[in-house]
ZAMI-383099 format. One record per residue (C-alpha): residue number from 1; x negated, y negated, z negated. Coordinates in steps of 0.5 Angstrom, whole numbers. Example, Ala and Ser with C-alpha at 12.3 -4.5 7.8 and 13.67 -1.06 7.14 Angstrom:
// residues 2
  pos      x      y      z
    1    -25      9    -16
    2    -27      2    -14
END
This chain:
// residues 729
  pos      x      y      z
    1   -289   -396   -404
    2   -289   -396   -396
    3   -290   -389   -392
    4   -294   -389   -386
    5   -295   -383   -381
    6   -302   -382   -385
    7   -303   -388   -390
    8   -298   -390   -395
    9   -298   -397   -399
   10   -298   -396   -406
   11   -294   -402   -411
   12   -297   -401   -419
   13   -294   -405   -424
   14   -299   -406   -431
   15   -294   -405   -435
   16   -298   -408   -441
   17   -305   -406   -440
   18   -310   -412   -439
   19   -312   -414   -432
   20   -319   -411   -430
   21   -315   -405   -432
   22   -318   -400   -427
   23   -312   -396   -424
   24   -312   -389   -418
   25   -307   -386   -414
   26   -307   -380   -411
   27   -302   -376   -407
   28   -300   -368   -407
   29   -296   -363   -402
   30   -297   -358   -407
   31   -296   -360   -414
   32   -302   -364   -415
   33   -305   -356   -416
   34   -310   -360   -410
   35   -310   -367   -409
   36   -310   -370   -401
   37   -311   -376   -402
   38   -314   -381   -408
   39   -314   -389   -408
   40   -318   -393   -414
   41   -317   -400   -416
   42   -316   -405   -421
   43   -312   -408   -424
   44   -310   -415   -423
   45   -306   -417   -428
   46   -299   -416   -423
   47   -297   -412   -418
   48   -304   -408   -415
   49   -304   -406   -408
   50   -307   -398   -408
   51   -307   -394   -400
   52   -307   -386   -400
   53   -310   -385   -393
   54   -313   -378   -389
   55   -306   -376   -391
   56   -302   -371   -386
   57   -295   -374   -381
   58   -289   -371   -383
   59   -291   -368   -390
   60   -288   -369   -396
   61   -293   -371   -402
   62   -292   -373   -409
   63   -295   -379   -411
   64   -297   -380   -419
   65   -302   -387   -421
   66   -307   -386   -428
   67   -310   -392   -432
   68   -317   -391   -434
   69   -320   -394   -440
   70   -328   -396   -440
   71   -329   -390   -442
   72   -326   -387   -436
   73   -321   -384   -440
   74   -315   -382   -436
   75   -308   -384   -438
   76   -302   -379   -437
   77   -300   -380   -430
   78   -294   -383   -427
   79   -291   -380   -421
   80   -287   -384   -417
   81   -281   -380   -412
   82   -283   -375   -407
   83   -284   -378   -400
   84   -286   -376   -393
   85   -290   -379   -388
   86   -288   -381   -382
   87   -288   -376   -375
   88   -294   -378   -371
   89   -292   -380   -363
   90   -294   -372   -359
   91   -300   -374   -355
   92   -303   -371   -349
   93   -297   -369   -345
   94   -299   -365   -338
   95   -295   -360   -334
   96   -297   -353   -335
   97   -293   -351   -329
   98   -289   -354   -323
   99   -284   -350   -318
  100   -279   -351   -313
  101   -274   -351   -318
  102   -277   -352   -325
  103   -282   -355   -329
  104   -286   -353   -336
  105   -288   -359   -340
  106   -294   -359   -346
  107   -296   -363   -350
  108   -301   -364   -357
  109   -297   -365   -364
  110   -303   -370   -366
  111   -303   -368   -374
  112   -295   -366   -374
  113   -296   -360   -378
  114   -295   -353   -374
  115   -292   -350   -380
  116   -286   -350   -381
  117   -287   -353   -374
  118   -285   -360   -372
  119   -278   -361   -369
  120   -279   -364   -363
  121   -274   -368   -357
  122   -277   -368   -350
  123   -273   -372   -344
  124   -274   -370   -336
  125   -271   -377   -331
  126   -272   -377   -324
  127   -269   -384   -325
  128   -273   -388   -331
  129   -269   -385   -336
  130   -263   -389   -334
  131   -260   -381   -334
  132   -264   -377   -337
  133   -263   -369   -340
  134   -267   -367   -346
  135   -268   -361   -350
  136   -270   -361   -357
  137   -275   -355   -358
  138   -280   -353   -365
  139   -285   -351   -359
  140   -290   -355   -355
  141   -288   -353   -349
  142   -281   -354   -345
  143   -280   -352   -339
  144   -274   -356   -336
  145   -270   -351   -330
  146   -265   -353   -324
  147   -269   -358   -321
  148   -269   -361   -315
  149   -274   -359   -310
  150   -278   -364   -307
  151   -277   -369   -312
  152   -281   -374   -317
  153   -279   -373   -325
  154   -282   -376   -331
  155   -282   -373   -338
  156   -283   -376   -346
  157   -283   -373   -352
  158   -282   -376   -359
  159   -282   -372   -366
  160   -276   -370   -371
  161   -279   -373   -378
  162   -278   -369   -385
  163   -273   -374   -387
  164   -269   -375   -381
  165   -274   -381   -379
  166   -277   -380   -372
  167   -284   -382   -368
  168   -284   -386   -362
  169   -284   -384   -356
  170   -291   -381   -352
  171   -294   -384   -346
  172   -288   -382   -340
  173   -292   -376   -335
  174   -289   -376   -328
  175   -289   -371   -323
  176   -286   -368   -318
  177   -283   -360   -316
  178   -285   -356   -310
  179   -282   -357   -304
  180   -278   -350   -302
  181   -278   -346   -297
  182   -274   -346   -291
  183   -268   -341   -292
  184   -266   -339   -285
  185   -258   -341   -284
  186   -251   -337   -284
  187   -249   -334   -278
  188   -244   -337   -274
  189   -238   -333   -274
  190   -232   -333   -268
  191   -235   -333   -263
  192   -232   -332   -256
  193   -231   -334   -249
  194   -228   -341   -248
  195   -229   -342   -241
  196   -230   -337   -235
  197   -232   -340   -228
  198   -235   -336   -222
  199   -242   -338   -223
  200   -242   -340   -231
  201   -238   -338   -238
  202   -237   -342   -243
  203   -238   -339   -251
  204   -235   -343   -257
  205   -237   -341   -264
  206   -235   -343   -271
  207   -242   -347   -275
  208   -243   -345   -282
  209   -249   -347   -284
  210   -252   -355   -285
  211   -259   -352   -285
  212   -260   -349   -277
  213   -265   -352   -271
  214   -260   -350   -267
  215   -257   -344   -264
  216   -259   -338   -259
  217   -254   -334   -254
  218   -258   -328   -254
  219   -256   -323   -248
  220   -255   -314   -251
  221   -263   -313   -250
  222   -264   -321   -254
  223   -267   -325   -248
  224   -264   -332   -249
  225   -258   -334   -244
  226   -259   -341   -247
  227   -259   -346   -254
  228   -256   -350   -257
  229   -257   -357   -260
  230   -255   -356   -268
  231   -248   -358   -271
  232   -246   -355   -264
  233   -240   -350   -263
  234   -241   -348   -255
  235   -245   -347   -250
  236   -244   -347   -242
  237   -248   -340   -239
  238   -249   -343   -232
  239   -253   -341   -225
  240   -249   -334   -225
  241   -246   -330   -220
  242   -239   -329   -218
  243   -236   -323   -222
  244   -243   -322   -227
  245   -242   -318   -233
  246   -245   -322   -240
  247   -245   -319   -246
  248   -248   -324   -251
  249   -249   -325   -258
  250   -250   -331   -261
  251   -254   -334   -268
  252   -257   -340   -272
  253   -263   -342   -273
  254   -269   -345   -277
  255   -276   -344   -279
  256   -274   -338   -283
  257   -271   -335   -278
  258   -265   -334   -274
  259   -259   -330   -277
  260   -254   -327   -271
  261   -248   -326   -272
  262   -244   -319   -272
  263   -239   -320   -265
  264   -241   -317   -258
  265   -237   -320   -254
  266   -237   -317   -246
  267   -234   -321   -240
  268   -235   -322   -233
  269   -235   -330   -230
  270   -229   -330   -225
  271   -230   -328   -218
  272   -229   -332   -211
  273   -223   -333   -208
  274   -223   -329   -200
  275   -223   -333   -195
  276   -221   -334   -188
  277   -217   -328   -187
  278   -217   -326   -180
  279   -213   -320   -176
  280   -217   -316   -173
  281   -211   -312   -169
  282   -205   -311   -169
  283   -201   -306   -167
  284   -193   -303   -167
  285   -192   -300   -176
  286   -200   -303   -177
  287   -204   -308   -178
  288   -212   -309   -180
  289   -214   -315   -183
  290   -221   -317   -186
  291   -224   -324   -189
  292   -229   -326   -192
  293   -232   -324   -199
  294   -235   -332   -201
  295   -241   -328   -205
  296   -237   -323   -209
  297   -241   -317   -210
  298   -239   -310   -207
  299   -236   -308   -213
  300   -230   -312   -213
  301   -222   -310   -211
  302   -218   -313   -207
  303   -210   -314   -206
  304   -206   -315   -201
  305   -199   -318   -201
  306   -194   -318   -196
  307   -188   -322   -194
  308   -183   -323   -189
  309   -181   -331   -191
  310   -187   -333   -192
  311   -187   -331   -200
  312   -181   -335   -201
  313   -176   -329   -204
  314   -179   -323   -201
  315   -186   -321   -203
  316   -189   -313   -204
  317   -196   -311   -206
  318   -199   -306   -199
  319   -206   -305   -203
  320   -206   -306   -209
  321   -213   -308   -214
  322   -216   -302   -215
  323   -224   -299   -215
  324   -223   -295   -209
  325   -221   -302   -204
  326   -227   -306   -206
  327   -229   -307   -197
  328   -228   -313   -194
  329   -222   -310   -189
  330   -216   -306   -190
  331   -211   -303   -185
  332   -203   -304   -188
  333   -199   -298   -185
  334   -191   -298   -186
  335   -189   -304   -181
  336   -183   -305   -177
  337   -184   -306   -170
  338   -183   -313   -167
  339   -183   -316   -174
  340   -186   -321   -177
  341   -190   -321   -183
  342   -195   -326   -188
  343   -201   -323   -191
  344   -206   -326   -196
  345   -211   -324   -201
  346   -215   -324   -208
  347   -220   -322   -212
  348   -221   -320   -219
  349   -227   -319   -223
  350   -228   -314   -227
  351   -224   -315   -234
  352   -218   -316   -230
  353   -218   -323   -228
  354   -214   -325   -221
  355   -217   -330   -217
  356   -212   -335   -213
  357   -210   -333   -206
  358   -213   -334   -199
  359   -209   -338   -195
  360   -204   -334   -192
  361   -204   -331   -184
  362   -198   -329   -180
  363   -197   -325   -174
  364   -192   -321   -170
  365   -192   -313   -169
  366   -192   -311   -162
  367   -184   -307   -160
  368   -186   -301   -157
  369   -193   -297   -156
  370   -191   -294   -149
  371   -196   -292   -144
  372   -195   -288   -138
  373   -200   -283   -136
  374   -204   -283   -130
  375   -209   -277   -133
  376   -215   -280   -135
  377   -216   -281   -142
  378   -212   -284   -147
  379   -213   -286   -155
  380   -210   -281   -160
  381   -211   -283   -167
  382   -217   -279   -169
  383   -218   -275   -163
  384   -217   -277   -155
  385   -212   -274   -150
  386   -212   -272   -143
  387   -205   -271   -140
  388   -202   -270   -133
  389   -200   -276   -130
  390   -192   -278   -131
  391   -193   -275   -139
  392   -190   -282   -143
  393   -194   -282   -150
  394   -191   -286   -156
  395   -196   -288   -161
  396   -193   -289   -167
  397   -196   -290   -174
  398   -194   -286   -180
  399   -193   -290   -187
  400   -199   -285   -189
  401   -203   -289   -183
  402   -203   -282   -179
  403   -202   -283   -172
  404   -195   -279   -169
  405   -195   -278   -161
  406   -189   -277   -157
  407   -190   -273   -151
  408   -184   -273   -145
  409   -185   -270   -139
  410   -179   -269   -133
  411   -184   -264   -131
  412   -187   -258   -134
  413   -194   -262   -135
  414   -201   -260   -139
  415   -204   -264   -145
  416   -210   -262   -147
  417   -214   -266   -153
  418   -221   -267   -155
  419   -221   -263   -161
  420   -220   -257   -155
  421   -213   -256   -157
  422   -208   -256   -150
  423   -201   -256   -149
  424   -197   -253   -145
  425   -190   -258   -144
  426   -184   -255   -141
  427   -179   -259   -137
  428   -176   -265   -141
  429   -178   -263   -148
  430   -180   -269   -153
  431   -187   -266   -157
  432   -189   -270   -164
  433   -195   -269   -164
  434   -200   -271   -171
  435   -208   -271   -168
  436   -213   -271   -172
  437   -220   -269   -170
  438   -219   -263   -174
  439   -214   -260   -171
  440   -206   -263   -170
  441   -199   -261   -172
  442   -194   -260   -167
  443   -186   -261   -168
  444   -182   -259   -163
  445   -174   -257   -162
  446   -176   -252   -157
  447   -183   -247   -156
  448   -189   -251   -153
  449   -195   -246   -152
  450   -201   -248   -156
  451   -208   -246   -153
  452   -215   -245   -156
  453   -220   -242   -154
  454   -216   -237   -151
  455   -211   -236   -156
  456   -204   -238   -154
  457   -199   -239   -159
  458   -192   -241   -160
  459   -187   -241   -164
  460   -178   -242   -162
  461   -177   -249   -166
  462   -180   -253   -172
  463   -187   -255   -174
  464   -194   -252   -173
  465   -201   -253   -176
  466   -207   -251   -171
  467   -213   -252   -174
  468   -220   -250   -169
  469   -227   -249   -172
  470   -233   -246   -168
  471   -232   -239   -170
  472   -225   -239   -173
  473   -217   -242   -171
  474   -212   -243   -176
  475   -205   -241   -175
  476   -199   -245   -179
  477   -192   -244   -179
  478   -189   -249   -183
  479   -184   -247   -190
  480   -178   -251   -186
  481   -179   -248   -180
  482   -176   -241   -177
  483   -182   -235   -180
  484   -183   -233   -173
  485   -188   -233   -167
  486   -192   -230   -162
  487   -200   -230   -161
  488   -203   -228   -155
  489   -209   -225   -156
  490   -215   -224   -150
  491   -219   -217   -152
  492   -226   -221   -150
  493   -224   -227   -156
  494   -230   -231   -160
  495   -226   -232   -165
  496   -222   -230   -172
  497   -215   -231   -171
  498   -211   -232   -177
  499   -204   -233   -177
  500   -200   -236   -183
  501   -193   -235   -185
  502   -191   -240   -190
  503   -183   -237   -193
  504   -181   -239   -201
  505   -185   -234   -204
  506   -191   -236   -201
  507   -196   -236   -196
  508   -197   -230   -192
  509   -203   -229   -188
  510   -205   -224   -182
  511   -213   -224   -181
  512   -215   -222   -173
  513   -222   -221   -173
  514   -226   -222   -164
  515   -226   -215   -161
  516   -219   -212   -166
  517   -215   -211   -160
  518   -219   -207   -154
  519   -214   -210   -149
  520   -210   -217   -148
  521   -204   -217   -152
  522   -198   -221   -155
  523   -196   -220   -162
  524   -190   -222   -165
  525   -191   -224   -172
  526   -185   -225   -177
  527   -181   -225   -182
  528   -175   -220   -182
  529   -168   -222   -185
  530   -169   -214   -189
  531   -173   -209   -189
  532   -172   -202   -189
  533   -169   -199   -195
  534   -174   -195   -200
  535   -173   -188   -201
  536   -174   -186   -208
  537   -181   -183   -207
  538   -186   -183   -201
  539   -188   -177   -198
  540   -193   -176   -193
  541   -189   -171   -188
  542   -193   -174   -182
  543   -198   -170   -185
  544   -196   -164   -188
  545   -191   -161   -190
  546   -187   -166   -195
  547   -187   -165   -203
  548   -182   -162   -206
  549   -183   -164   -213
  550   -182   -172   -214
  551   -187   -177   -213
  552   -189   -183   -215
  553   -183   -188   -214
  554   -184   -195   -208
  555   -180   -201   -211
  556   -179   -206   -205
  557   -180   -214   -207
  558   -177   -217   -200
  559   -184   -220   -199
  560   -186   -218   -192
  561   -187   -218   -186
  562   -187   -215   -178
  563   -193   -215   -174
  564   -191   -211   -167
  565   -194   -212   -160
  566   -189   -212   -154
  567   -194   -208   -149
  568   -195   -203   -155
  569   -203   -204   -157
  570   -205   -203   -163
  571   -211   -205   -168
  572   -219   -202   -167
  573   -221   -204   -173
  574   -218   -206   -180
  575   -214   -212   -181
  576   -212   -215   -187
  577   -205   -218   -190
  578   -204   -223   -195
  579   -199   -224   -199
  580   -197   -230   -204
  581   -192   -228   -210
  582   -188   -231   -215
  583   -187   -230   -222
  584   -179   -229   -220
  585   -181   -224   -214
  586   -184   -219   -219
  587   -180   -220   -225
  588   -181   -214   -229
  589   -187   -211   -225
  590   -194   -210   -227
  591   -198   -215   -222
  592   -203   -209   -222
  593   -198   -204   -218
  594   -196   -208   -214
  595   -198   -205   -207
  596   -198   -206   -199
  597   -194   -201   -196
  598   -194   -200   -189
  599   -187   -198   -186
  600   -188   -190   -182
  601   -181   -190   -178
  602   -183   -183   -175
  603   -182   -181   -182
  604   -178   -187   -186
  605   -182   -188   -191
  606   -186   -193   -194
  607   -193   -191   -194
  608   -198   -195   -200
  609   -204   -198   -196
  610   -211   -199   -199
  611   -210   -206   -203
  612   -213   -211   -208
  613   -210   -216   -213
  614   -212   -221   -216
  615   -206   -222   -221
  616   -208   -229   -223
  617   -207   -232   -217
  618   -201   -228   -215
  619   -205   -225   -209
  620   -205   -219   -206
  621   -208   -216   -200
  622   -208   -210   -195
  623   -211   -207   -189
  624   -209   -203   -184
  625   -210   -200   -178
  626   -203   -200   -175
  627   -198   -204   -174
  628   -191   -205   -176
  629   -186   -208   -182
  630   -191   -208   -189
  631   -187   -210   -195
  632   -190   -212   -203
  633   -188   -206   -206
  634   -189   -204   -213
  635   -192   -197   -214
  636   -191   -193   -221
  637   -195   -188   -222
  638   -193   -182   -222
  639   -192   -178   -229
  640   -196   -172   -228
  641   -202   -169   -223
  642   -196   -164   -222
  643   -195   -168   -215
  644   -203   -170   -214
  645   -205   -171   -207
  646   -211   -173   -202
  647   -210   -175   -195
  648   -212   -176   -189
  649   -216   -170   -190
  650   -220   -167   -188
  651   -223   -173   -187
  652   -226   -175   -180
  653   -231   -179   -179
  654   -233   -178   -172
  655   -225   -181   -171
  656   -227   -188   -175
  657   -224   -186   -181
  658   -228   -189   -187
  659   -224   -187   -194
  660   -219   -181   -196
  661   -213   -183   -201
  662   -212   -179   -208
  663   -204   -181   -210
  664   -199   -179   -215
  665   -204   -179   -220
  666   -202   -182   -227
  667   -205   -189   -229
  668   -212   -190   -230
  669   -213   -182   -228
  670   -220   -180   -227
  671   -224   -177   -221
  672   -231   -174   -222
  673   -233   -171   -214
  674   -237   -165   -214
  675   -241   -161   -208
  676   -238   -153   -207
  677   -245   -153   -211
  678   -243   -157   -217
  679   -248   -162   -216
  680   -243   -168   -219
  681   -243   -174   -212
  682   -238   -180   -215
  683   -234   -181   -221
  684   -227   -185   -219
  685   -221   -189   -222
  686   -215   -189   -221
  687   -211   -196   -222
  688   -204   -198   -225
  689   -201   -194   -220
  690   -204   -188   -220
  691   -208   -189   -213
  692   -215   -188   -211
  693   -220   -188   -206
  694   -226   -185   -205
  695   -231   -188   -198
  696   -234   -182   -198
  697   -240   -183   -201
  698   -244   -182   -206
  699   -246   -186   -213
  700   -253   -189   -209
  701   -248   -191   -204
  702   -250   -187   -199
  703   -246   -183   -194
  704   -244   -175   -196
  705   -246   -170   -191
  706   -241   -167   -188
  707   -238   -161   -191
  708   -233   -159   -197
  709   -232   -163   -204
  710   -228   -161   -210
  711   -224   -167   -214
  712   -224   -166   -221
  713   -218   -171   -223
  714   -217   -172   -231
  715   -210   -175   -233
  716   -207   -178   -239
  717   -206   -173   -245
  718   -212   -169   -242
  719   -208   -166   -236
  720   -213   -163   -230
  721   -211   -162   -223
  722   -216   -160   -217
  723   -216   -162   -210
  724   -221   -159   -204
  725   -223   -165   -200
  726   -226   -163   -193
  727   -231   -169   -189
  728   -232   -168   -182
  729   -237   -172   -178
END
């Protein structure tokens, strides 16, 4: 028997039945319950060829033969083995499905039986199955993964037999998969600055990716500096200008897009070299130089350096890089007179990057700057000078670049500079002299009266500061110099004098407004080596009988000073005394009872003046109308009201007097001022020192009218005391 995917051949042998014997053969896949296929014949007397066709592929049948008889009987029937027919080549192979990366293949069984399903193998190749890859599936489908894209594939499927047989290979299908989208490429990474000129910079990175067109320098808002070609790993960024400022970012792209990198980088191209540096003047301890810039913008420094030999050993550095020496000139101060010197210049950009130098310059500083006076108008550093003639001058130039003069006369001679301060030099005196156009600083081993606008001042030796403006003048006694000087003031002057006494404890300041004296007077203002002792309490004798129970007690601090005047004049107005302290002058002190007390040497005693502190400056000022020694004094309140007293009082008006003083009250004591009516007028404190004063007016700030007034004065613990204050006008 031969079996074929549909048909099987049949060989019957007579086994003793007569030739023309009809025979028939069927076939079964189900136990001959139903028969499939059938085939009749007759007998020829040797082997009889029977074909069972319209069978199934790959089913297994039984095959059983019959003899008839003329009747049409049927013998037994004989069954041969069981048998499958082959598997049928799988047919009409299509592609369901195609990707970038995959494809799904089907196919028709062509008869093969669906169940139980047909095994089948189906083999993809993209080189005519010289290499294949294959899948065995029981589906009639096969999607096929991982595949290139873009490219050409061929498919072919046979089927697995029930006996281990196998068809032939379908019909070969070929197709190709999609082409895949453009994938945008991996960011470069170590990005940085390779290369710096003044006019370019030059960025280099690392290239990751196989897949970019090229790359961008982006800018910090991503405008494009430039690009580059692929594969590339730097770029040149030219047409800048010197000392530019670049921050960039670099990125690969392609059709997909472009990937930048995480990496800012910040850099500045270098800047020019300066050129042809010139000397625009040279003059005994300084010299100005200029040169060009080559284009660097205004925002670059420049150093000098400086040598004596040419740079070979000796080099200093006179103006060094800084944002605040970014000028096209500069003036080197500290020179020696009659040297020699080098000088040269560079740049620097803005991350710190030092150009080359400039050729170097030399010159040689003039010997002595002297001239002689012939009374015209000579230079004087910010300021002019007209001086007698014969006055020699001496110019020279301080390290700080400030401009000293001396001035030497053999005669007694005038200097008068333009800021309106004039000299008064006597007979071979030598003067140093600093001018400024504010004012001048004058150093002398003897007294050189200083006069402005009507006010003569001198002091017997050291350093003086003059400070004029329009409405003011300024008188500095320096803190090496002897705390003593003399000030001539006219009764008609213009402006308000202040006289500044400046010994270790600090600053201590005299304030003489226009029209404070009624006539022309000189005042001695100084520093006393000692002040009178303090007696353990103060009175008021001069005006009245003295206290005879104790007061409040007055502690000297040594700070102080003594105004006197030689023709006995004295103060129209108020004048105010200032006094610095140090933390070590009032050590145990409160700063709040500190007090300006003014020495009454009719009645040796120290009398407390109206004061004000500001305790975090460590300032305190008084006032007075007298002059004499004043000290900073520490007032301690009294105890009690036992002792407490008003003065002057009565309080006259019509004599100038503006405010009545309550003392030896407790601290902080209150005062509330009626009307002999009971009508209340003001309310008044005492301060830290058990002092207060009233100005006579009311709490609208309106003056009181004449007459009398009781004070209710309220101290600590509830103690109550009352005095009359009378007011005259």
């Amino acid at each position: 028997m031969r079996v074929f995917a549909t048909s099987a051949v049949v060989h019957l042998d007579p086994n003793g039945n007569p030739a023309g014997t009809p025979f028939r053969v069927q076939a079964s896949s189900d136990g001959f319950s139903t028969v499939t296929a059938s085939s009749d014949g007759v007998n020829s007397g040797s082997q009889t060829l029977l074909v069972l066709s319209g069978m199934a592929p790959n089913t297994t049948y039984q095959i059983g033969a019959l003899a008839l008889n003329y009747d049409g009987l049927a013998s037994s029937r004989t069954l041969a083995a069981s048998t499958a027919t082959l598997p049928a080549v799988p047919t009409g192979l299509s592609f369901s499905s195609t990707a970038v990366d995959a494809m799904t293949l089907s196919w028709s069984p062509n008869g093969n039986p669906l169940d139980p399903p047909t095994s089948y193998q189906a083999q993809i190749s993209s080189d005519s199955f010289a290499t294949f890859v294959s899948s065995d599936v029981t589906a009639l489908s096969w999607r096929s993964s991982g595949l290139l894209s873009a490219t050409t594939y061929s498919f072919r499927v046979f089927a697995f037999g029930v006996g281990g047989s196998t068809s032939a290979f379908s019909a070969v299908a070929s197709t190709f998969t999609l082409t895949a989208p453009p994938v945008a490429p991996s960011s470069p990474t170590a990005f940085t600055v390779t290369a710096i000129a003044p006019n370019s910079i030059t960025f280099g990175w690392a290239d990751n990716s196989n897949g970019e067109t090229g790359f961008l320098v982006l800018n910090s808002t991503d405008g494009l500096y430039g690009t580059a070609a692929a594969d590339s790993t730097s770029l040149q960024i030219s047409g800048l200008g010197a000392d530019t400022p670049v921050s960039a970012r670099i990125a690969a792209f392609n059709d997909a897009g472009a990937t930048t990198g995480p990496v800012v980088i910040t850099s500045h191209t270098l800047a020019n070299p300066p050129a042809s540096p010139v000397f625009v003047s040279v003059d005994r301890n300084r010299a100005e130089i200029s040169w060009s810039t080559a284009s660097n913008p205004s925002t670059v420094p420049y150093e000098i350096s400086e040598s004596t030999d040419n740079f070979l050993t000796v080099l200093s550095t006179p103006l060094a890089f800084s944002g605040s020496h970014t000028s096209s000139a500069a003036v080197i101060h500290g020179l020696a007179a009659g040297g020699t010197y080098y000088f040269r210049v560079r740049a620097q950009n803005g991350d710190g990057i030092a150009t080359a130098f400039s050729a170097a310059i030399t010159t040689v500083t003039p010997g002595v700057d002297m001239a002689v006076s012939t009374g015209g108008v000579m230079t004087a550093g910010e300021t002019v000078l007209t001086a007698d003639a014969g006055v020699v001058v001496i110019n020279d130039i301080l390290p700080n670049g400030v401009t000293q003069q001396t001035l030497v006369s053999t005669r007694a001679a005038q200097a008068v500079y333009g800021n309106g301060v004039s000299l008064s030099l006597p007979a071979s005196v030598e003067a140093k002299i600093i001018p400024l156009a504010a004012g001048l600083v004058l150093t002398s081993t003897r007294a050189v009266p200083v006069t402005n606008a009507g006010v003569t001042f001198e002091i017997s030796s050291g350093t003086l500061s003059i400070w004029p403006t329009d409405t003011d003048l300024t008188l500095s006694v320096s803190s090496v110099s002897l705390q003593d000087c003399r000030a001539a003031l006219p009764a008609d002057g213009k402006k308000t004098v202040s006289v500044e006494l400046n010994p270790p404890s600090g600053q201590m300041k005299v304030s003489l407004a226009p029209g404070v004296l009624s006539r022309t007077a000189t005042l001695r203002i100084r520093k006393p080596g000692s002040f009178p002792r303090a007696a353990s309490r103060w009175n008021l004798s001069s005006l009245g009988p003295a206290p005879s129970l104790p007061a409040a007690a007055l502690n000297g601090t040594g700070i102080g000073l003594e105004i006197s005047s030689e023709d006995n004049a004295q103060p129209t107005q108020f004048v105010p005394l200032g006094f610095h302290y140090r933390p070590s002058d009032v050590e145990g002190t409160d700063p709040e009872t500190l007090t300006v007390a003014r020495y009454e040497e009719s009645v040796g005693r120290w009398i407390p003046l109206s004061t004000t502190r500001d305790a975090d400056g460590r300032f305190v000022i008084g006032k007075t109308n007298h002059f004499s020694s004043f000290q900073l004094m520490a007032l301690s309140p009294a105890a009690d009201l036992s002792q407490a007293k008003v003065y002057p009082n009565p309080l006259r008006l019509d004599l100038g007097r503006t405010e009545v003083t309550f003392a030896d009250l407790t601290s902080g004591a209150s005062i509330r001022i009626f009307t002999y009516a009971g009508e209340l007028v003001r309310e008044i404190r005492a301060d830290a020192s058990g002092i207060a004063r009233w100005d006579a007016r009311n709490t609208y700030g309106r003056r009181v009218a004449g007459g009398m007034y009781v004070a209710v004065i309220e101290g600590a613990g509830g103690a109550k005391t009352k005095l009359k204050v009378a007011v005259e006008k």
